[in-house]
N, C-alpha and C positions, 0 to 999 in steps of 0.2 A: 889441887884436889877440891876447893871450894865449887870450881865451874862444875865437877863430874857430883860430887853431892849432891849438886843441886837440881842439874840434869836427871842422878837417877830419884829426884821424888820430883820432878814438875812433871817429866812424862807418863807416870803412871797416874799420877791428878787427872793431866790434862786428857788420859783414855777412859780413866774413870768418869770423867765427869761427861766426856763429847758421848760415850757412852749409854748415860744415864736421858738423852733428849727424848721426852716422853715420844716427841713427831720426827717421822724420820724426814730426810731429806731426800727433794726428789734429782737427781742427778741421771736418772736416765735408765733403761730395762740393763745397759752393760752390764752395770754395776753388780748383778746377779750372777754373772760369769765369778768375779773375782775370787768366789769361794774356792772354785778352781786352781785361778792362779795362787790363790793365799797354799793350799796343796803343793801346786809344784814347786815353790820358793821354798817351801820349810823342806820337801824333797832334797832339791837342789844344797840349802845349806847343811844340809845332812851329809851330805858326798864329799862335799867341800871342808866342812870339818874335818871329817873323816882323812880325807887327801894332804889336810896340812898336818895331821897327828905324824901319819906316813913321811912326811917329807921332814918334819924336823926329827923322828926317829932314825932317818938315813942320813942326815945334819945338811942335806938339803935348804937351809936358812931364809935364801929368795924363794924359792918357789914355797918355802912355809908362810913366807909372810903375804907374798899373795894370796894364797887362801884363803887365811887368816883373816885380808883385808876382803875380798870378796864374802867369804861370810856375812863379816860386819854393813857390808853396802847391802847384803840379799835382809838383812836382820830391818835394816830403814827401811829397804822397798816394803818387805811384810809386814812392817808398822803401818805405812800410807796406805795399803792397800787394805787389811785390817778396818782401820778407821772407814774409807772410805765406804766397805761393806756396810758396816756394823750400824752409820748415823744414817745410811739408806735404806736397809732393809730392815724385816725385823728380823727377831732372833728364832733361830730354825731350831725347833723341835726332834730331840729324838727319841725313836720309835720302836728299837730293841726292848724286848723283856726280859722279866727274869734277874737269872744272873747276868750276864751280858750288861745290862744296864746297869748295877753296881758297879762292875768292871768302867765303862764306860767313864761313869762319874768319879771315881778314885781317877783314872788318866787326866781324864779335862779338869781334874781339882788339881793334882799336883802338877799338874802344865802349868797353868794358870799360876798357880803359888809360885814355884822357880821362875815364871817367868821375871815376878816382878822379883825375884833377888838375884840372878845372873846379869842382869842389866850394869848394876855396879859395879860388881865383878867383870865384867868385859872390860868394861869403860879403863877400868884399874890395868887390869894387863897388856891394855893396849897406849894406856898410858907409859907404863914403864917400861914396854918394848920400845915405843917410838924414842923417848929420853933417854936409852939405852941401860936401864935400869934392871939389868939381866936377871939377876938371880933375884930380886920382889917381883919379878913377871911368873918366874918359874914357879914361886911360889905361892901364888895367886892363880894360877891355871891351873895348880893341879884341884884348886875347889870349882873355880869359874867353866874350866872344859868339861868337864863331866856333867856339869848342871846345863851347859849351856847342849848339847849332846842332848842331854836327856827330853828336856825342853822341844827340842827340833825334830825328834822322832817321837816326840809323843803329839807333836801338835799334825806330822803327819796320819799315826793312826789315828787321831780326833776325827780328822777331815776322812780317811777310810771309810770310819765306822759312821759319822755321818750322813754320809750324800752319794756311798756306795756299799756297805753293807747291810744299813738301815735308814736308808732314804724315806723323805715324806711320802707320804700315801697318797 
């Protein structure tokens, strides 16, 4: 448990902080795309959630745990990917009025917030799935899935309302 503690406060420092560089870094015009891919990944782990809730509902077990584990691999890719945006470019403006932008800002705040408290919570269930620690996995999913769920579809319409409902000008 010490390693996963630790883990979930060094990675949210360590985005906070790579985060916070006043100069971005120049790694290339790609790196502009990645908003995109940052889109299809939280997509993707959206389904993918979704397909392992179904599969250990039917006691399906392997193909939940795949899931399960593809999730967690799509969760690192939209970390790297995340990061590599965010220390290259700057921070994209959005351009909704109104109510719409309230809206807007209540999503990307509570995205943001669960993000960094689902982290541990994964970390935990996937801890004690792997140890075969069945019923503390069970009862750490039922907080950890639903935040992590929420998380993934919200950071989808983030990226919607963004760079396709209310793109820069």
């Amino acid at each position: 448990m010490l390693f996963i503690n630790t883990l979930s406060v060094v990675v949210p420092l360590v985005v906070a902080v790579m985060l916070s560089f006043p100069n971005k870094l120049d790694f290339g015009e790609w790196t502009k795309n990645l908003s995109h891919a940052i889109g299809i990944i939280n997509s993707l782990t959206t389904t993918v959630l979704l397909c392992g809730l179904g599969f250990i509902k039917k006691g399906k077990v392997h193909l939940h745990r795949i899931a399960m584990t593809i999730a967690f691999v799509l969760g690192g890719l939209f970390l790297v990917c995340y990061l590599t945006y965010h220390i290259s470019n700057p921070a994209n403006k959005f351009y909704g009025e109104g109510v719409i932008r309230y809206v807007y800002f209540f999503i990307l705040i509570s995205h943001v917030g669960l993000s960094l408290i689902v982290l541990p919570l994964v970390l935990r269930a996937i801890f004690f799935a792997i140890t075969r620690q069945f019923s503390r996995h069970k009862k750490i999913v039922r907080f950890a899935y639903p935040i992590w769920l929420y998380v993934s579809v919200t950071g989808v319409i983030v990226y919607f309302m963004l760079y396709h409902l209310f793109p820069a000008k």
